[in-house]
VEXDREN-2710 file (C-alpha; in Angstrom, 1 decimal):
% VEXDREN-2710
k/r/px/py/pz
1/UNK/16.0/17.2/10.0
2/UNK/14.7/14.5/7.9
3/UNK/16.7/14.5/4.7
4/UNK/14.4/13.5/1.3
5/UNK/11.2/13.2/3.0
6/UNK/8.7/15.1/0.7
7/UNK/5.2/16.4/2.8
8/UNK/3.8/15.7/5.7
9/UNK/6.3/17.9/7.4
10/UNK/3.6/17.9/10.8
11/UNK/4.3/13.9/11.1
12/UNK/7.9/14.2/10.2
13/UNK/8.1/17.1/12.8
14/UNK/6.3/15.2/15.3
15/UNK/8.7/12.2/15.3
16/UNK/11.8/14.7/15.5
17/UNK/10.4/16.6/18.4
18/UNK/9.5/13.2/20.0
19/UNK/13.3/11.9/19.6
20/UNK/14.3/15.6/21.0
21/UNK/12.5/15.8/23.9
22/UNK/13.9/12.2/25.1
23/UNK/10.1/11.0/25.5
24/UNK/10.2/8.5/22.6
25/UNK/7.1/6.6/22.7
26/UNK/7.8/2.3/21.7
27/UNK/5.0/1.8/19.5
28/UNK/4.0/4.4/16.7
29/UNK/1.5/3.6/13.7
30/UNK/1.7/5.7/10.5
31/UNK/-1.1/5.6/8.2
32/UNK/-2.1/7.0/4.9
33/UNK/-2.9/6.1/1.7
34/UNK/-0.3/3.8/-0.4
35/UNK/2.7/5.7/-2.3
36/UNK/1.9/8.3/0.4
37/UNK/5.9/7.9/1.7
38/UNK/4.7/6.0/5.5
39/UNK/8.2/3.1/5.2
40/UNK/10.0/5.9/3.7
41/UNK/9.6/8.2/6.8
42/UNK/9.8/5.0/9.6
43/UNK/13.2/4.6/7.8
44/UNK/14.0/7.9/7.8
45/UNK/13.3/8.1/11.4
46/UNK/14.7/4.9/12.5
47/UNK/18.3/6.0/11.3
48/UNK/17.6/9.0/13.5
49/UNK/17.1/6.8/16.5
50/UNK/20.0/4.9/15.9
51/UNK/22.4/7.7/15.0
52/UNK/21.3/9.3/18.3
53/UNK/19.9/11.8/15.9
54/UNK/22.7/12.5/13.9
55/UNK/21.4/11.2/10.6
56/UNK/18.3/10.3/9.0
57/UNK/19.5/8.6/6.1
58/UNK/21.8/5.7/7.2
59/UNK/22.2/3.6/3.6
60/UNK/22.0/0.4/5.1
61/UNK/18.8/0.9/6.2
62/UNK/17.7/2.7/2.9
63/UNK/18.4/-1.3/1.1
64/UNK/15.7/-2.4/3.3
65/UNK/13.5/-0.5/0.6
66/UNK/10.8/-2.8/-0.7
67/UNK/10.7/-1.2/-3.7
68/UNK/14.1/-1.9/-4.4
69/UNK/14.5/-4.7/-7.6
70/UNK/16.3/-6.9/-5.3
71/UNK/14.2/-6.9/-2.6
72/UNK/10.7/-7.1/-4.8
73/UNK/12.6/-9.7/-7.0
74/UNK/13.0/-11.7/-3.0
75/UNK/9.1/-10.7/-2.5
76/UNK/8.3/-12.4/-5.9
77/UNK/10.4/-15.4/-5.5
78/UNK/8.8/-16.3/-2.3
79/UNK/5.8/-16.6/-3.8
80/UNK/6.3/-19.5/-5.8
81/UNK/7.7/-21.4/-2.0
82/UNK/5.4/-23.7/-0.3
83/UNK/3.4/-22.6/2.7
84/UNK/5.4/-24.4/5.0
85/UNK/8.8/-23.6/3.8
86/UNK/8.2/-19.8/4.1
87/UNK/6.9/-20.4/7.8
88/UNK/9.7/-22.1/8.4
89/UNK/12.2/-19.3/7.0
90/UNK/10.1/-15.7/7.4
91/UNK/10.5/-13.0/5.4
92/UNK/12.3/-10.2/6.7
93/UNK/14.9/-7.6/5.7
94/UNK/17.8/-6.2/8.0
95/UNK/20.7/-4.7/6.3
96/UNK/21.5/-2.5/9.6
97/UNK/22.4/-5.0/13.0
98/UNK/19.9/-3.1/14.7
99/UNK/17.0/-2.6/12.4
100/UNK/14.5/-4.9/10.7
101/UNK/11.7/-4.7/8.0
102/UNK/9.1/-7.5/8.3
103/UNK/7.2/-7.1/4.9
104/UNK/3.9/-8.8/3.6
105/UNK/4.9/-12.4/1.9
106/UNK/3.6/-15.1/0.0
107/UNK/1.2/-14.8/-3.2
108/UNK/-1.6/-13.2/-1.2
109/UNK/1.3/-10.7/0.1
110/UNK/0.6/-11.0/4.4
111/UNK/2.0/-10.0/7.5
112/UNK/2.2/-14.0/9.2
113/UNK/2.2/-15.7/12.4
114/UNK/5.5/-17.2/11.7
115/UNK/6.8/-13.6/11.0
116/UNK/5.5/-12.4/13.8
117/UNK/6.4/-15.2/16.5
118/UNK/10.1/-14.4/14.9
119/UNK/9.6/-10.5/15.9
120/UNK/9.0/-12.0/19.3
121/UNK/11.9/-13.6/19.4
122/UNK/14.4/-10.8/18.4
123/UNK/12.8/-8.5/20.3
124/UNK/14.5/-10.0/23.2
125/UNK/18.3/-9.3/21.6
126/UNK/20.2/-6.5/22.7
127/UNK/21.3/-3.4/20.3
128/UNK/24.7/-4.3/18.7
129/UNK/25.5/-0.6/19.1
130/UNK/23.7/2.0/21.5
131/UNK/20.7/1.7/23.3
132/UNK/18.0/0.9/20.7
133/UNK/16.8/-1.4/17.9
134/UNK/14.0/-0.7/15.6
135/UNK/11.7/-2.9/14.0
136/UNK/9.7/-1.6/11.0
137/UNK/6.0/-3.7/10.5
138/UNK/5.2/-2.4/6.6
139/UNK/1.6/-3.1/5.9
140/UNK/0.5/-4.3/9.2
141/UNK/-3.3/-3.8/7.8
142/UNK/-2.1/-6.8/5.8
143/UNK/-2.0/-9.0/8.6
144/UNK/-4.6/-12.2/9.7
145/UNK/-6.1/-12.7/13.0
146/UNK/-3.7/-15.0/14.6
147/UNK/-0.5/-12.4/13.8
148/UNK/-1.8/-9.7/15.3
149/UNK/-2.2/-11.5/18.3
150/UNK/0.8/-12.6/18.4
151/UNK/2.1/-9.0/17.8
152/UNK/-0.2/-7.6/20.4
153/UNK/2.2/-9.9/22.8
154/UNK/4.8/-7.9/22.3
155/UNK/3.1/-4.7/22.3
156/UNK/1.8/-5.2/25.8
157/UNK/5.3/-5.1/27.4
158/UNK/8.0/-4.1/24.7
159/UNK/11.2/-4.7/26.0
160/UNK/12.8/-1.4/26.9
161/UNK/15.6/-1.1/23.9
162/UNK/12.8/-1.9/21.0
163/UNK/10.6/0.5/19.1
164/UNK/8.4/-1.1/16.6
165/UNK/7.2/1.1/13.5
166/UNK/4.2/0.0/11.7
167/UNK/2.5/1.4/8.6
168/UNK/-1.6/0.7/7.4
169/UNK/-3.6/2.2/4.9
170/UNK/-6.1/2.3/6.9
171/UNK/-5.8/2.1/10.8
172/UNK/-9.4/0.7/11.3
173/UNK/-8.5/-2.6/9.6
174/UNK/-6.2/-2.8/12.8
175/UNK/-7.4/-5.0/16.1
176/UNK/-8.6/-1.6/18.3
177/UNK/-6.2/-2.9/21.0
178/UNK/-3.5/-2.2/18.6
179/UNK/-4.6/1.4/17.7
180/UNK/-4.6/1.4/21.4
181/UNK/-1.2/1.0/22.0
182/UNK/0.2/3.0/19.5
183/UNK/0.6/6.6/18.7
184/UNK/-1.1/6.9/15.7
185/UNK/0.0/10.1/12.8
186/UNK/-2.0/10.1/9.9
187/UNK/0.0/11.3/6.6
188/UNK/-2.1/12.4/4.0
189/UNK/-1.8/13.0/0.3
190/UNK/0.9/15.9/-1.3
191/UNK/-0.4/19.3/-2.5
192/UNK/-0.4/20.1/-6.4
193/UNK/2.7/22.4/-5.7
194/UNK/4.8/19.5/-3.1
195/UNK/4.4/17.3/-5.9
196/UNK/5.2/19.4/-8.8
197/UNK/8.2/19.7/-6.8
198/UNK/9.2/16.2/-6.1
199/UNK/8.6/15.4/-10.2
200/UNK/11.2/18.3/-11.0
201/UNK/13.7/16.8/-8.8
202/UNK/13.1/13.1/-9.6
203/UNK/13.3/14.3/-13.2
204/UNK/10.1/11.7/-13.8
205/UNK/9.2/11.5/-17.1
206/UNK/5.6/12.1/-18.1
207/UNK/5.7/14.2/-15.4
208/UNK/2.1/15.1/-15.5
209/UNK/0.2/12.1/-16.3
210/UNK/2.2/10.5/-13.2
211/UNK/0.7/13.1/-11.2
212/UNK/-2.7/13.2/-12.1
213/UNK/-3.0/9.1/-11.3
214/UNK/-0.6/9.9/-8.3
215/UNK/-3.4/11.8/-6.9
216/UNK/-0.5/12.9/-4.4
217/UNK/0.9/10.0/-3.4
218/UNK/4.9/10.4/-4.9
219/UNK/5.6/7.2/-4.7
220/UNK/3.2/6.0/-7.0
221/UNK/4.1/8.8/-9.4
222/UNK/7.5/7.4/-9.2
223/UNK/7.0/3.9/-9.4
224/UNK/4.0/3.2/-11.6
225/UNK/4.6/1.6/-14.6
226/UNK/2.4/3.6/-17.1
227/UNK/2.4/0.3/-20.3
228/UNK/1.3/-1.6/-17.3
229/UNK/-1.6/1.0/-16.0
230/UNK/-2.5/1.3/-19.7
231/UNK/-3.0/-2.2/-20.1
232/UNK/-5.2/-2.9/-16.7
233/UNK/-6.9/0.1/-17.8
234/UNK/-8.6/-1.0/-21.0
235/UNK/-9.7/-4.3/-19.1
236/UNK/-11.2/-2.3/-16.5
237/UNK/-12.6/0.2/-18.6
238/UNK/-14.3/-2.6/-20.3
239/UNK/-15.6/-3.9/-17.3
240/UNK/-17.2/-0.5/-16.5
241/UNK/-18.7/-0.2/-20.3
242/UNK/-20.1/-3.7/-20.0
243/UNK/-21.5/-3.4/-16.9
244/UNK/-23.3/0.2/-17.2
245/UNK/-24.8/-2.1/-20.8
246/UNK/-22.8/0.3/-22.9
247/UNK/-21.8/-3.5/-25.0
248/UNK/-22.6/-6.9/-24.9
249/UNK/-21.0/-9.0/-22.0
250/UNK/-19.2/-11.0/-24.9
251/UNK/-17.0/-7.6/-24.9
252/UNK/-16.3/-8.4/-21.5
253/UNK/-15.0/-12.1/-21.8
254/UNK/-11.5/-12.0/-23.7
255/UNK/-10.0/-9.6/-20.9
256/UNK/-11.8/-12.0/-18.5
257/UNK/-10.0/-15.1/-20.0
258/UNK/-6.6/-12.9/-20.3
259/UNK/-6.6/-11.9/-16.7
260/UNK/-7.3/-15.4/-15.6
261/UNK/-4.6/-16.9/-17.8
262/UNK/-1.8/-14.7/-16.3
263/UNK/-0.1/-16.5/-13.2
264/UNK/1.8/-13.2/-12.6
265/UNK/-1.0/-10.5/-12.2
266/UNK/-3.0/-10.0/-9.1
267/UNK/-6.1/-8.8/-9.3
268/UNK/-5.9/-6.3/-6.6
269/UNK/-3.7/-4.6/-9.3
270/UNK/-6.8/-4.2/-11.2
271/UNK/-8.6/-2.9/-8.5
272/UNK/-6.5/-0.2/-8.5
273/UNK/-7.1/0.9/-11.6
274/UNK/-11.0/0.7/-11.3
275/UNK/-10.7/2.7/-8.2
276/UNK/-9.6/5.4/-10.1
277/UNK/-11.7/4.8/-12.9
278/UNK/-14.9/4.8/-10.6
279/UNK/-13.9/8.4/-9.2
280/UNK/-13.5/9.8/-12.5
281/UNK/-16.9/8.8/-13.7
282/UNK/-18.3/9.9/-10.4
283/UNK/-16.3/13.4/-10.8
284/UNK/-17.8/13.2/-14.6
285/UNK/-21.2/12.8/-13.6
286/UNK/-21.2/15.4/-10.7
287/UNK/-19.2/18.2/-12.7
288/UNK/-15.9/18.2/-10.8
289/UNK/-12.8/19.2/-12.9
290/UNK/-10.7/16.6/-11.2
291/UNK/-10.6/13.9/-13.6
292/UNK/-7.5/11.8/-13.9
293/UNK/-7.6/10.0/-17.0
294/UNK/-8.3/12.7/-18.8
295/UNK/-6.8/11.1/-22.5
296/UNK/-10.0/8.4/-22.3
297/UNK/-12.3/11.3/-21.2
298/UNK/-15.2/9.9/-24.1
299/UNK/-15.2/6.7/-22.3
300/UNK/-16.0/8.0/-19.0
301/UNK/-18.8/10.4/-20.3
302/UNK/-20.2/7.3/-22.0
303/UNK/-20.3/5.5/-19.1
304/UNK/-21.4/8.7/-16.7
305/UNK/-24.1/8.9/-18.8
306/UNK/-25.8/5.8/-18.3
307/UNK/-25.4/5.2/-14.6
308/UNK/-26.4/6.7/-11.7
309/UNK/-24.4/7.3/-8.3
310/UNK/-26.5/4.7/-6.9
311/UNK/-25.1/2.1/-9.9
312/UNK/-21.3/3.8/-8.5
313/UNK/-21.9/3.4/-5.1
314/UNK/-22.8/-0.5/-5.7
315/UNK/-19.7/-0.5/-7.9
316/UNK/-17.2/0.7/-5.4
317/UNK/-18.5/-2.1/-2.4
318/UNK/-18.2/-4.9/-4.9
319/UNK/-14.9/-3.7/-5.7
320/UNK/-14.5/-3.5/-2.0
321/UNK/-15.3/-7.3/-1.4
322/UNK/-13.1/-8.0/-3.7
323/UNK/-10.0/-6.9/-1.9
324/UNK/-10.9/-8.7/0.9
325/UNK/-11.5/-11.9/-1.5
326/UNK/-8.4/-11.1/-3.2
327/UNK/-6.4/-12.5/0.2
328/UNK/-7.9/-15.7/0.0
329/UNK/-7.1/-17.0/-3.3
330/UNK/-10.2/-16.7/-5.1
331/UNK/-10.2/-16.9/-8.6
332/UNK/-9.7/-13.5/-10.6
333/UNK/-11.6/-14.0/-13.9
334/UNK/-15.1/-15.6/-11.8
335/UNK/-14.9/-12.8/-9.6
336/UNK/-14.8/-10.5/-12.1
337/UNK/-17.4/-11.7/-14.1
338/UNK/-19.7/-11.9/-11.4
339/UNK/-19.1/-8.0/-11.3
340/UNK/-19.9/-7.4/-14.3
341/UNK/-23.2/-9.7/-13.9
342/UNK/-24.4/-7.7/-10.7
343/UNK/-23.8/-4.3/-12.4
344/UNK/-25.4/-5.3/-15.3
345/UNK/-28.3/-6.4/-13.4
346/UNK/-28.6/-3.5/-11.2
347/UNK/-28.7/-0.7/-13.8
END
């Protein structure tokens, strides 16, 4: 059995039965929104492969965490290297001799070439004990052009030994050739009661404001820092106010300068947060009971009450270009603002 894996007991069952029946498949793809637990379970599983299914939680591959201090502390460092110094030194984790965690790097947080040309390479090394090595991909979706062709390389002939584990949010960011090779188990979001359960034994506290944002994904209701939500929260509630002409745009402008000025906070950390803001009003303005910030609930009728779904639905695909904008640098604070410009304008 997998040991501490919480839901998604089909795609955890599917893996064991796989390993069972001797017919493990090289290339598998889990998918599912973030916090949903997809690293968690490759781990999991990977320590069954390499304990011949004895174990599913082998420690030293448990450090390979990314959410670990150390290792997002090694994440955050990196950022601050030159281009050409991580290329030449990639990012990877491998606490186990026989498994390794390639992770997103750099300041836009990607899945690289050089990464990915170093996969190639390892994947030619022998298992330092048994018959298998595993290599876990975290956030493949992550990835530009010229690295997933350079993983697609090594997904056309594996070598024999390796399975490779990958993870995506959404599987359709993914080259189709990819999705092709892969066996693909989607994880989905925790029931109210799974969750309920998981809070109780992680003893979180503010148990049940972490769950409502959660929105079943335990990771995030373990790891989110609620002072930080809060405070990306107001900005983006602002945002929202401004642009369904609730105040002035020069409401707007001291967040705008304050999220520009911070060289620490990304703005698809923002994003987030407006996400989640966005379904609320829509769940305001369509009756559903669902809301998630339910302590600013006067805000979100304000705004629900001035937009329509069409206003929304305009909302959510500039918020979608923006995560795609958010890889290459732009600037946060101008791409805001132009937000808040268009919504304003189309009201």
């Amino acid at each position: 059995m997998i040991e501490r894996f919480y839901g998604n007991a089909a795609a955890a069952g599917t893996l064991q039965q796989m390993l069972a029946s001797g017919r493990l498949t090289q290339t598998i793809l889990l998918s599912g929104p973030e916090g949903i637990g997809k690293a968690t379970l490759a781990r999991r599983f990977a320590s069954l492969v390499l304990s011949g299914g004895r174990t599913s939680l082998d420690h030293r591959i448990e450090r390979d965490d990314l959410s670990l201090p150390d290792n997002t502390a090694v994440a955050t460092e990196r950022e601050k290297l030159a281009a050409d110094k991580r290329n030449d030194d990639p990012l990877l984790f491998s606490s186990h001799p026989d498994f390794v965690t390639f992770p997103p790097d750099g300041p836009m947080r990607q899945i690289s070439i050089a990464q990915m040309r170093l996969l190639k390479e390892r994947s030619q090394l022998r298992p330092l004990h048994g018959n298998r090595r595993v290599f876990l991909i975290d956030r493949l979706d992550r990835a530009n052009e010229q690295a997933a062709n350079s993983l697609l390389k090594v997904l056309e002939e594996p070598p024999e030994h390796l399975v490779i584990l990958m993870t995506a949010e959404n599987p359709y960011d993914l080259l189709p050739t990819i999705r092709s090779r892969s066996v693909m188990l989607a994880l989905s979001r925790l029931p109210d009661e799974e969750m309920k359960q998981f809070a109780a034994e992680r003893n979180l506290d503010q148990a049940e404001r972490r769950l409502a944002l959660a929105g079943g994904s335990p990771g995030l209701a373990l790891s989110m820092d609620l002072d930080a939500y809060d405070k990306r929260r107001t900005a983006m509630m602002a945002l929202l106010r401004v642009g369904a002409g609730e105040m002035p745009f020069t409401a707007w402008t001291r967040f705008s300068e304050s999220i520009g000025a911070s060289k620490t906070e990304k703005l698809e950390n923002y994003l987030r947060v407006l996400y989640l803001l966005l379904e609320d009003v829509a769940f305001v303005m369509s009756g559903h009971p669902d809301v998630r910030n339910t302590d600013i609930r006067a805000e979100l009728d304000a705004v629900a009450g001035r937009v329509t779904f069409d206003w929304v639905r305009t909302a959510v695909a500039r918020a979608d270009e923006l995560v795609m904008l958010s890889r290459r640098n732009i600037q946060k604070s101008l791409a805001l603002d132009a937000m808040v410009l268009a919504l304003r304008a189309g009201r």
